[in-house]
Structures are given as structure tokens and as C-alpha cells.
N, C-alpha and C positions, 0 to 999 in steps of 0.2 A: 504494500500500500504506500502509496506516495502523499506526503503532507506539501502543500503550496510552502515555499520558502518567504517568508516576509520579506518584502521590501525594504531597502535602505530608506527611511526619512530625507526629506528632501529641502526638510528644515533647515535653519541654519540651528547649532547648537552655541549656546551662550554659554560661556564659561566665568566662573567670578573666582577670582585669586583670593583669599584669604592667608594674612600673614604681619606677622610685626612690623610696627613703625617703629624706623632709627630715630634718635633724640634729632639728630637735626630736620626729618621731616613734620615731628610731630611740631603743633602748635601750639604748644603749653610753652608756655612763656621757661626757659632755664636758669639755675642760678647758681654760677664755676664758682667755687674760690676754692684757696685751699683751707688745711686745716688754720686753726689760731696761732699753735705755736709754729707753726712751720710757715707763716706768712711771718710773724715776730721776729724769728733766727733770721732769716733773709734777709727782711727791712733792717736790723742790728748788723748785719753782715757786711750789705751792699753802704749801710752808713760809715761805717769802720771801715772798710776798703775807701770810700770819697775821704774820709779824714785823714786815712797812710797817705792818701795820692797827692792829696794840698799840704802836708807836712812834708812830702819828699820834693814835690816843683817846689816849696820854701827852700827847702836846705839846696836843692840845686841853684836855683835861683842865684843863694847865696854865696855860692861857691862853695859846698861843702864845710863848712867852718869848722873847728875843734872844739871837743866839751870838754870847757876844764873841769881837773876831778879834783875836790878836797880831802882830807881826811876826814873834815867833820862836816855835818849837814844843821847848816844855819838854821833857826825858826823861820827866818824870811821864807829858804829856798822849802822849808816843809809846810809852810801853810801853801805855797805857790803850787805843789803837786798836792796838796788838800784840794784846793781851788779844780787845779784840772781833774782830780777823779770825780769830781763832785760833777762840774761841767760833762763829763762824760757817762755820770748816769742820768743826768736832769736828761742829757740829750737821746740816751739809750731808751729812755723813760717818754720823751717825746716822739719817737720814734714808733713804740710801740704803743701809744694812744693816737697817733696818726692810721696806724693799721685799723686799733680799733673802730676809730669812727668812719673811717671809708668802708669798713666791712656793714657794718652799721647801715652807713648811707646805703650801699648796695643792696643789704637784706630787706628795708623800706621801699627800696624802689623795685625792687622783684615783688613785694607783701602787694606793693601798690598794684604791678603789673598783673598778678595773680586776680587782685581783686576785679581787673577789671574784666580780664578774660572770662571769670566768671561770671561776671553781668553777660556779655557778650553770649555767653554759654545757654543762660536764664534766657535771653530774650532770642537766639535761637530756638531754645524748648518752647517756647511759646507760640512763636512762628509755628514750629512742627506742631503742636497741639492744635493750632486753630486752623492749619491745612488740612491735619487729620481730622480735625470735628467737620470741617467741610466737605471734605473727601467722603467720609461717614454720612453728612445728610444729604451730599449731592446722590450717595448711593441708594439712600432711605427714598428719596423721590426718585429717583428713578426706579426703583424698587414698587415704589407706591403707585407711578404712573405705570408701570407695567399690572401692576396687579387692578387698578380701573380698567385699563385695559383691556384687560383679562375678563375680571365683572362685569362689564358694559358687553361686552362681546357676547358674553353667559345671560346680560338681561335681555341684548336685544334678539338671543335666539330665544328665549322664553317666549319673550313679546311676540315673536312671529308664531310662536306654535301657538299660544293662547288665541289669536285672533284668528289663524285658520281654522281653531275650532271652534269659536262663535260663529264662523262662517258655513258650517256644518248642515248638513239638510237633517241631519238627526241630532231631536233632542237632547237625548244623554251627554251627546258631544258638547251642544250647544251648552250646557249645563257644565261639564268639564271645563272649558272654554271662561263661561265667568268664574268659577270658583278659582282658575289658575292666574285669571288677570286680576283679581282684587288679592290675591297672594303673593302677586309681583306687586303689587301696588303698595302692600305694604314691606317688603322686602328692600325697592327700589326706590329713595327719598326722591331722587332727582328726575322721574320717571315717573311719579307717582300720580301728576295732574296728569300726563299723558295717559294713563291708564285709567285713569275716570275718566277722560274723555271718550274713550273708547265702551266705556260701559252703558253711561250716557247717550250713546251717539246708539247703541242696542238698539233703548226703549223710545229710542225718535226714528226708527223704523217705521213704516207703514203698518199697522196690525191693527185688524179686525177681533173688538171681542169676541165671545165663544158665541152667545146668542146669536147678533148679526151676522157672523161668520155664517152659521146656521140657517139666517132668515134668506140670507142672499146666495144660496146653495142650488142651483136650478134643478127643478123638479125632474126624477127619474121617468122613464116611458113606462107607458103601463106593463111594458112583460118584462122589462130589468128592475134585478135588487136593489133600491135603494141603498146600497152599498157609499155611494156618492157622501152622502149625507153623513153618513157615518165614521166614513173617514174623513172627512173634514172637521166635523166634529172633533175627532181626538188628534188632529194635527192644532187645532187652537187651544186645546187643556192644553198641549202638549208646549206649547206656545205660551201660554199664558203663566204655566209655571215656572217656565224658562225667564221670562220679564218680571215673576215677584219675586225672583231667588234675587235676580239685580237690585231693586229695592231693597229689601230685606237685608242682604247685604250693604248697600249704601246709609241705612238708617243704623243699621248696628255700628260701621265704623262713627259715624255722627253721635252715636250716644257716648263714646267714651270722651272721659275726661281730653281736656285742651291739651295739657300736660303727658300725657298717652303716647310712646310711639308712634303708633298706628292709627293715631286717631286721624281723621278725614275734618277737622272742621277746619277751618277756614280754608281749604281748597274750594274752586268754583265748581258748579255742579249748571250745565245745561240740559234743560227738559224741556228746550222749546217744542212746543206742536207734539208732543208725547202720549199716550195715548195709557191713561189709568181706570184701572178697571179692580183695584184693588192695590193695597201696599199698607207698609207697616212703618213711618217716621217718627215716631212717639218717641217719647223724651231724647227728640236730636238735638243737637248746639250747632246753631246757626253763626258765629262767633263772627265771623267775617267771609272774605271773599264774594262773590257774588251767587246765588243762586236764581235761576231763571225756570220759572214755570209758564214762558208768555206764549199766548195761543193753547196751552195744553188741552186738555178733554179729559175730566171726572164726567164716567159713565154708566159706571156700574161698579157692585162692591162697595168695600169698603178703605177709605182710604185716612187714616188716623196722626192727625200731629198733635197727639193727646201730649201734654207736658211739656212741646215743646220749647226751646227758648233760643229767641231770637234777639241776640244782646250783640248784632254789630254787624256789618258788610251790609249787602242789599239782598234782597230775597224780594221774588219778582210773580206776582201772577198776574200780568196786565193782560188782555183779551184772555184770559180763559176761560173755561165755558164748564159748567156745573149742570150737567144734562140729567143725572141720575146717582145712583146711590147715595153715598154717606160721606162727606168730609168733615171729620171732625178737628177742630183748632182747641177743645176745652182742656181747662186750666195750662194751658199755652202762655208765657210771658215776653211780653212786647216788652224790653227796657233799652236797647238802642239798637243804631242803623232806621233803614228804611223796610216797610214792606207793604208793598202798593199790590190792591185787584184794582185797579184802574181797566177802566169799560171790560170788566169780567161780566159774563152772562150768568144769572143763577135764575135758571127754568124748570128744574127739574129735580134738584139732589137736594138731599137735608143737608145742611150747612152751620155747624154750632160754635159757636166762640163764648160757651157755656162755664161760666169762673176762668174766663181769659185774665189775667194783669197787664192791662196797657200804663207802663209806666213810665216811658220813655222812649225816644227816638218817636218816628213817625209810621202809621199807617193810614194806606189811604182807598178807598173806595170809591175814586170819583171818577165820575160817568161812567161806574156800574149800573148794571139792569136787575131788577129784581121781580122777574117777570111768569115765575112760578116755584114751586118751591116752597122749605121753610128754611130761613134764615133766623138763627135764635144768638142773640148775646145776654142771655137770661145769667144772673149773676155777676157780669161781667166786673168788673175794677177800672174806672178811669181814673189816675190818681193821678198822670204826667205824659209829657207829649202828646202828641196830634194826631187827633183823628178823624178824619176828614170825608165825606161823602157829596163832596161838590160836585154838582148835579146830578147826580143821582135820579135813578127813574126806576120807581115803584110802581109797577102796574098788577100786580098780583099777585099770590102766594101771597104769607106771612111772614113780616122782620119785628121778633120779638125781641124786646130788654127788660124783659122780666128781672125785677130786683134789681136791675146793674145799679153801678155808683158809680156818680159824676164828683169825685170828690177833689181833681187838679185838672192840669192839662187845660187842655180843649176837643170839642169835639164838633165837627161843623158840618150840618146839613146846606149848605149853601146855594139855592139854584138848581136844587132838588124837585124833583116833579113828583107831586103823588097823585096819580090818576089810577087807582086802584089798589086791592090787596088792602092789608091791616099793616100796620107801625104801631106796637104796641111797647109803652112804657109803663105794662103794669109794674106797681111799688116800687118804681123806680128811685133815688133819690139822688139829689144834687146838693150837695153840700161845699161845692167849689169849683172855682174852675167856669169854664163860658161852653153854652152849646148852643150853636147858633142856626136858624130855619131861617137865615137871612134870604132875602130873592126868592124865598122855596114857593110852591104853587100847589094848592091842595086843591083840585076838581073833583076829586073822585074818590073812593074806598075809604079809610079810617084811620084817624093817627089818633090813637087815645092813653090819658096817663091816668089811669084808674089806680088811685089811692098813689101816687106818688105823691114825694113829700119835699117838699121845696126850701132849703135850710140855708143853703146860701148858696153865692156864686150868681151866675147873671143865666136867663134862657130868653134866648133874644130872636123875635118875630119881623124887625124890620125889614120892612118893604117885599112882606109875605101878600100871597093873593089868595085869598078864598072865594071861590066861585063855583057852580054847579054843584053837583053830590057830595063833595068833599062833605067831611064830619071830621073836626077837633073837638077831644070832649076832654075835660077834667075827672070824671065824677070820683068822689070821695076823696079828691087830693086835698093837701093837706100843705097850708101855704104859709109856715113857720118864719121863714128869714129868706135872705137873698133877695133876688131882683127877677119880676117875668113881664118883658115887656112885649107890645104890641106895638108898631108903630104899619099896619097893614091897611089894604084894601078889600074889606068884605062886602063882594059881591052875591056872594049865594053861600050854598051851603047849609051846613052848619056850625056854633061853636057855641059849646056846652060845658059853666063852671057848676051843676047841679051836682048836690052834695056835697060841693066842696069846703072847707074848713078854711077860714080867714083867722090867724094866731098872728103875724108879723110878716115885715117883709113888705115886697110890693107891687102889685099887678096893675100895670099902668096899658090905657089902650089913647094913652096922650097921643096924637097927629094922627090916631086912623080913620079909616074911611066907612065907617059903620052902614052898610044899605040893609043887611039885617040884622035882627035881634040877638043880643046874646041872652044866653037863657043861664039863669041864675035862680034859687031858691029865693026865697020869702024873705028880708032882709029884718030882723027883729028891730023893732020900734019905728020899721017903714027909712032906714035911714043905712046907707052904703057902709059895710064894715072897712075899720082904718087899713088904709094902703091901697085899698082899691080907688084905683085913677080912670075916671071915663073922658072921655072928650068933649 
């Protein structure tokens, strides 16, 4: 058997020497001397040699001269060689403190040199430290960019498989398909609006509820099985649970706290022209970004923002249309942002905002239709911001506010038409705050405050028309404090304070245009109770 011979590499191969550095290559500063005593003997040495040398050029100099010898040695001549031994150690002695201090000077200036090389050394290390630390997080990011990379790569093939299975002609798939995109969605922060939009973009499909799907099903021939029928039929259950698992799921990420990873609230949510036939929003947090329900269709089912709370961004149902089933808003809390049914159709669905808190920010109802249907804010809370139903048109069905409370805020009917249906403010009360019927036009059906109780705040009728069928009635209200003015045109109708309880406060019909009667009870001793102002 023969093994393949590898190959020579065709590399080049790098070699690194490793080996001592000689003192004179190295850069550490040096420092020669010799030893103490053996620099001493020398200096004493080479001194003693200079002093034989200029004692000998003397004696040459001088011609060699003779020394005379005594027998005896004078005090003169002995202190005279006292003097030179003495001279000759001061100087030996000089000598060797000259060594000293030049040894001295040179150990300081090497001490010196040393120290500084060390600095040099220090702010070398430092350099290599903060290269290394750079080196280090130039590596971490690119480390980090590879690894986005890498996850991006991983989310956008998710994201492709997710959507081809929404895209699926079978359910199960379709059903697979949202549960894997709202699991990239919360998986994938940067990615995350993208994949509501996608979810979103579902339930703005074109879809037939099950009924209609059903109704508009063309009749089988008389010798085939209605078979047709049938399977259309379980193609839109089939279809419609597919569209509440997306809700369901979009309301659940909505109820978790702000604070939440995975929480969805302030992301935007489009449900233009959407098609609800059922869904589950109850206790969502509408906290910001924008939410658009405009053109939708509530048609059936039931579709619940029970608890909701709408404390910030815009939440939108302008034209949509309330044809059937159930929408319920109760104990719902309005305290900021906006949220307008601005010319919303309600013909057909019960409609509750049953112990809503409007406390804040704005909602608005203007040039809504209220044209079948019940529309009930029975209980409701007005304590802050704006609530608005500027022209508004009541032509049928019922808008109750049983019990609500007018106690801040505002609340304004403005140019408001009531040509049919009931507006009812049973036990209503106002105890603050302005609700105004300014411009409003009552021809027809009935706006009555049966036993409501007027405590303060202002309920203002200027430049109201009453004419044909219309009926404003009081009866049993109960007219304690605050302000209800009249400053209108009654032309027909009718407008009815029987029953009503005069305690404080003031009902003034000062600058109106009285053509009929108001009808009022029997005034005891024939004489107007205080506060009431006629013209």
C-alpha cells in the first residue's frame, strides 16, 4: 500500500534567534569604576610619581647641587621634614577625597541615569499596555461584529422561514409561521418592529368572516354535494383562528410590564382597514408609539380592551366602523396621549366604556355616527383631559352615561346633531369641570338627565337649537351647585325640568329664544325657586 508523500510547504518559515545581550548592546545605562582602594593606591601613586618628576626637573634644573650632611639634625631642619611629611599626607589625604567625590559624582549620575531609564521603561509599559488594551478591544469588536454578523445572518434566515410560513395555504403552517415570528420578535430587539409589522400586515389581509364567508358561498346544483359550503366553511374557522392566535398574541406581549424584555408596548402597531371578528386586548399598555385602528371593521365576536390603559403615544380609530358584536373599553384608563374614533360608524355593535377613567391626555369622538347600536359610558370617570364629540351625529340606537362623573376635565358635545336615538345621562353627576352642547341641534329622539345631580362645574347650552321632536328633559335632577346655562333657540320640541329639585346653583335660560314652553312643576308660593334665571 502506498501513503501520498506530503508536500514541502511553500511557506516561507520564520525563524527568531533567541540569545544574550553583550553589556554594550544592552540599554541599561553602565557604571565602570574600579574598586575604592585600588582607585586610592593609583591616585596616591600616579600623585607620588608627579611629585618624584617636579622634584627631579628641580634638582636638574638646578644643576644637581650637593646635600650637605651634618652630624647633628637642627630643630629648624626637623620641624622643616615635620612640615613636609605632614604636607605629604594632607596631600595623600587630598588625593584620596578627590577619588572619593568623583566616585560619588559618578554613582549620582549613573543613580540619576538609572532613574530615568526607568521612567522611560514605565512609560514604555504603558504605551504596550494601552496598545495591548487596544489590540484587545479592536479584537472584542471585531469579535462582536463578527458575531452580529453571524446573528443577523441567523435572524434574517429565521425571518425568511417565518414568513414563508405565514405565506402557507395550510393552517397549521400559517399558525407555525406566527408563533415563530412573534418569537423572533422577541428574541431580535433591532428587528423587532419589523416583525410586528409583519404580523400586522396578517390581519390587514383581505378576510371574510366565517358567516359571510358562508353567506357568499354560491349555491350547489341540485345533484352535487354541497360539499362547496363546507369546505369553505372550515377554510375560514380555519382562518379565523389563524388571525386570533395574532391578536392574542399581540395583546399578551402588550400586557407585560414596560420594564419587560419582551414587552411590545411602545412599539407601533398598524391595523389599518383590519378586519375583527373577535380578539383579546384586555389589560394592554398603550404607553407610546403609535397604534392605528383607522378604517378597521368590528363585526362580529367579541373584541375586549377591558383594563386597558392608554397612558401615552397615539392610539387611533378614526373611520372605523362598529357593525356588530361587542367592543368593550370598560374600566379602561384614558391618563395620557391621544385616542380619537373620529367619524367612527357605531350601527350595529355594543360599544361600553363602562367605569372607563378618563383622566388625562385627550379623547375624541368627533364626527362620529351613532346610528345604531348601544353605546354605554355608564359609570364612567371624567376627572381630566378632553373629551370631545364635536359634531357628533346621533341618529339612533342608544348613548348611555348612566352614573358617569363629570368631576375635571372637559367634555364637549359641540355641533353635535341629535336627530334620533336616546342620550341618556341617567344619575349622572357633575361636580366639575365644563361639558358643553354648544352649537349642538336636538330635532329629534331624546337626550335626558333623569335624576342627575348638578354640584358644580358649568353644563353649557349656548347657541343650542331645539326644534321638531327633539325632547331635553330633567326629570328628578337634582340642581345643588355649579352653573347650567341656556343661552339657545327653542323652536319646537320639547324641554322638561318636571321633578326637578332647585337646592343651589344656577339655571339661567338668560338671551334665549323661548317659542315654547318649558315645563316645570308647580313652583310653591307661585314664585321661581333661587337660581333659576328666565328671560
Amino acid at each position: 500500500m502506498e501513503f501520498p508523500v506530503p508536500q514541502a510547504s511553500t511557506r516561507p518559515e520564520v525563524l527568531v534567534a533567541v540569545g544574550s545581550v553583550s553589556a554594550t548592546d544592552s540599554p541599561v545605562p553602565e557604571l565602570r569604576l574600579w574598586g575604592i582602594r585600588r582607585s586610592i593606591a593609583l591616585a596616591v601613586a600616579i600623585a607620588l610619581l608627579l611629585v618624584g618628576s617636579l622634584i627631579t626637573a628641580a634638582l636638574w634644573y638646578a644643576g644637581w647641587p650637593g646635600v650637605k650632611r651634618d652630624a647633628t639634625v637642627t630643630a629648624a631642619t626637623l620641624f622643616d621634614l615635620l612640615k613636609l611629611v605632614f604636607a605629604v599626607v594632607a596631600g595623600t589625604g587630598g588625593v584620596a577625597a578627590l577619588v572619593v567625590a568623583y566616585r560619588r559624582q559618578r554613582v549620582t549620575e549613573h543613580t540619576n541615569a538609572l532613574a530615568e531609564f526607568a521612567h522611560q521603561l514605565a512609560h514604555a509599559a504603558d504605551l504596550r499596555a494601552e496598545v495591548t488594551k487596544a489590540l484587545a478591544e479592536a479584537a472584542d469588536e471585531r469579535a462582536k461584529i463578527e458575531t452580529d454578523r453571524n446573528g443577523v445572518r441567523l435572524f434574517n434566515e429565521r425571518f425568511a422561514k417565518a414568513s414563508e410560513q405565514l405565506g402557507s395555504e395550510k393552517a397549521a403552517v400559517r399558525l407555525a409561521g406566527v408563533y415563530a415570528m412573534a418569537g423572533l420578535a422577541d428574541d431580535w430587539l433591532k428587528g423587532r418592529q419589523t416583525c410586528i409589522d409583519v404580523l400586522c400586515a396578517y390581519l390587514r389581509m383581505p378576510y371574510a368572516p366565517l358567516a359571510d364567508a358562508v353567506r357568499e358561498t354560491p349555491a350547489p346544483a341540485d345533484d352535487q354535494v354541497p360539499i362547496m359550503g363546507i369546505e369553505t366553511a372550515r377554510i375560514a374557522r380555519e382562518e379565523r383562528e389563524v388571525r386570533r392566535t395574532v391578536v392574542r398574541l399581540i395583546g399578551g406581549h402588550l400586557r407585560l410590564g414596560a420594564e419587560e424584555e419582551t414587552s411590545w408596548s411602545g412599539c407601533d402597531f398598524d391595523f389599518t382597514g383590519a378586519v375583527f371578528d373577535g380578539g383579546d386586548f384586555s389589560h394592554a399598555l398603550f404607553s407610546g408609539g403609535k397604534v392605528s385602528f383607522d378604517e378597521a371593521l368590528f363585526s362580529g365576536g367579541r373584541v375586549s380592551f377591558h383594563q386597558a390603559k392608554f397612558c401615552g403615544g397615539e392610539v387611533s380609530f378614526l373611520g372605523a366602523k362598529f357593525t356588530g358584536g361587542e367592543v368593550s373599553f370598560s374600566n379602561a384608563s384614558f391618563s395620557d396621549g391621544t385616542t380619537s374614533f373620529g367619524r367612527a360608524e357605531f350601527s350595529g355593535s355594543k360599544v361600553n366604556f363602562d367605569e372607563a377613567n378618563f383622566s388625562g391626555g385627550q379623547v375624541s369622538f368627533s364626527g362620529a355616527k351613532f346610528a345604531g347600536g348601544d353605546v354605554s359610558f355608564n359609570n364612567a370617570s371624567f376627572s381630566g383631559g378632553q373629551v370631545f364629540f364635536l359634531f357628533a351625529w346621533f341618529s339612533s340606537g342608544t348613548v348611555s352615561f348612566f352614573g358617569a362623573k363629570f368631576r375635571g376635565g372637559g367634555a364637549s358635545f359641540y355641533g353635535a346633531k341629535f336627530r334620533g336615538g336616546d342620550v341618556l345621562f341617567f344619575d349622572a353627576s357633575f361636580s366639575g369641570g365644563e361639558v358643553s352642547f354648544d352649537n349642538s341641534v336636538f330635532s329629534d329622539g331624546q337626550v335626558s338627565f333623569f335624576q342627575a345631580a348638578f354640584n358644580g362645574g358649568h353644563v353649557s347650552f349656548s347657541d343650542a337649537v331645539f326644534s321638531a321632536n327633539g325632547r331635553l328633559s330633567f326629570p328628578e335632577a337634582v340642581f345643588g351647585g355649579g352653573r347650567v346655562s341656556f343661552v339657545s333657540q327653542f323652536n319646537g320640541g320639547e324641554v322638561s325640568f318636571e321633578g326637578a329639585c332647585f337646592k343651589g346653583g344656577q339655571l339661567s335660560f338668560q338671551g334665549s329664544n323661548l317659542r315654547v314652553p318649558l315645563k316645570f312643576d308647580a313652583w310653591p308660593e307661585g314664585y321661581p325657586p333661587d337660581g333659576l334665571v328666565l328671560p
